[in-house]
N, C-alpha and C positions, 0 to 999 in steps of 0.2 A: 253852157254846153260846148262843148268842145268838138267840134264837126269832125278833126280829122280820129279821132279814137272812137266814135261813133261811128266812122266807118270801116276802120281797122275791126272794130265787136262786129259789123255787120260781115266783113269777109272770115274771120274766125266762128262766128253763128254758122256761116254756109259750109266750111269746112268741117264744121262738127256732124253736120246733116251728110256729107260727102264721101266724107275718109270712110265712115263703117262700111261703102259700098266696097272696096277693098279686099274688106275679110269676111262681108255677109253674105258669101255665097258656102261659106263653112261655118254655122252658126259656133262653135266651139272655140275656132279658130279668133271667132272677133272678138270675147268674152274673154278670150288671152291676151288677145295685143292691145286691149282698149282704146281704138280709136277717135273716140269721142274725147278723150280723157285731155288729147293735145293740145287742139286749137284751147279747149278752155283754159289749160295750165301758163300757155304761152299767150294769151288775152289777159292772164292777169300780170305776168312780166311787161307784157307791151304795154297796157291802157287802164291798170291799175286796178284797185280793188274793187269799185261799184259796177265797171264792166265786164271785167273775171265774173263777180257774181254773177251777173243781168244773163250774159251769153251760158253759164254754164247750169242757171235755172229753167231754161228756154231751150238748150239744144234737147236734150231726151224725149220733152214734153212735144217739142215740135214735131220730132222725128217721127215719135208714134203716134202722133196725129194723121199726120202726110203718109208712114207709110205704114205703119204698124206694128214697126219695131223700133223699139225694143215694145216690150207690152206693157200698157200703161200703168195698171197696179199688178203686183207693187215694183215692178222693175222701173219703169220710166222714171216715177214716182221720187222712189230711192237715191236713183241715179241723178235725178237734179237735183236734191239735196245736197247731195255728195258734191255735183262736179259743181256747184255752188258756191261750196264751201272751198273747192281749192282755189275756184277764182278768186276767192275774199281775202284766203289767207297767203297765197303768193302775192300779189299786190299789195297786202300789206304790212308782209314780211320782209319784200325786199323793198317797197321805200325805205325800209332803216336799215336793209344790210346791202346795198346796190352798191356801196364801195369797200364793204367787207373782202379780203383775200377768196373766203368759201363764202358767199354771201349770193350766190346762185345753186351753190347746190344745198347749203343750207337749208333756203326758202322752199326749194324743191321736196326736200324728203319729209323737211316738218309738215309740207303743206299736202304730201300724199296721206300720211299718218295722222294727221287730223282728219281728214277728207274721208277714211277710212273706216274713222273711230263712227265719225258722223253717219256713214252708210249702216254699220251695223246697228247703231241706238232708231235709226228711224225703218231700217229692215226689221226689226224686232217689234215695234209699232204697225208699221203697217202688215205686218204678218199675224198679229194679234186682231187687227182689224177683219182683216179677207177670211178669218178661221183657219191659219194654218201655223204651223212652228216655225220659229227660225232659233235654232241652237248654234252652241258654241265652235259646234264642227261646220255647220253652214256659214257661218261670220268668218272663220279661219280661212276655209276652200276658198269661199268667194271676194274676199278682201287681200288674202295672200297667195297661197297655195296654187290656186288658179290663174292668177292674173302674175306669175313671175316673168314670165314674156314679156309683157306690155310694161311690168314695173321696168323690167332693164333697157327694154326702148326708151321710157321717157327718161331713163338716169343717164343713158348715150346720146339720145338725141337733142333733149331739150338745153340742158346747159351752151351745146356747141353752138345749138341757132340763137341764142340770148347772147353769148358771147362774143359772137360773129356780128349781132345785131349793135350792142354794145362797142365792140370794138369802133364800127364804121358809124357811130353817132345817129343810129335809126333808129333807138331805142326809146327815147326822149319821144312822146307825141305832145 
């Protein structure tokens, strides 16, 4: 076990639970910028795939425990699925591309677009579960359409703070 990326997951956990105060005082508004979406993207750049995972199957879960949002089925649900998936797949896309040219943004977009695919196959699931529809227009809005805000925050923000992390040798735990 590795103490110091256990506790990098634990301040990335808390920022997952933090940031949506931000924008949840405009629920619409937070469901654009995806708040949560960060620390787990950047947990799996920092502290590699099993932590990406850990933190980003735990934040939603946690959040609508403690405060009740987002709501547990099927949003919460869904949602650590998903931000699950992108801890797994950035951590384990860039151990093999971390000294690629594009091998930060790379890992970024394959791992939005998986993370993506993943929310709508288990939003289809658990929607079929609770007795309601999830269609192709609902998968589109709510994967794309809606969340263009928060896709191009994380494609401005996230590369510069992994690069800047990178650059100064803090990236290594």
């Amino acid at each position: 076990m590795n103490i110091k990326k256990l506790t990098l997951s634990a301040l990335f956990l808390a920022l997952g639970i933090v940031l949506p105060f931000l924008t949840g005082q405009i629920p619409q508004f937070g469901k654009m910028m995806l708040p949560m979406h960060i620390p787990v993207l950047i947990c799996g750049f920092v502290c590699g795939a099993p932590y990406g995972l850990i933190v980003g199957l735990i934040v939603p879960i946690l959040r609508s425990l403690l405060l009740g949002m987002p709501q547990m089925m099927p949003t919460a649900v869904g949602m650590a699925i998903e931000l699950a998936t992108y801890g797994l797949v950035t951590g384990l896309l860039y151990s093999k591309l971390k000294n690629k040219k594009f091998g930060i943004i790379i890992t970024l977009i394959a791992s939005m677009i998986v993370g993506r695919i993943v929310w709508g196959f288990v939003s289809f699931i658990l929607h079929k579960i609770i007795g309601s529809v999830f269609t192709w227009k609902l998968f589109m809005a709510g994967a794309f359409l809606n969340a263009v805000p928060g896709i191009i925050v994380q494609l401005l923000l996230i590369p510069v703070l992994i690069y800047a992390l990178k650059k100064n040798n803090l990236l290594e735990c």
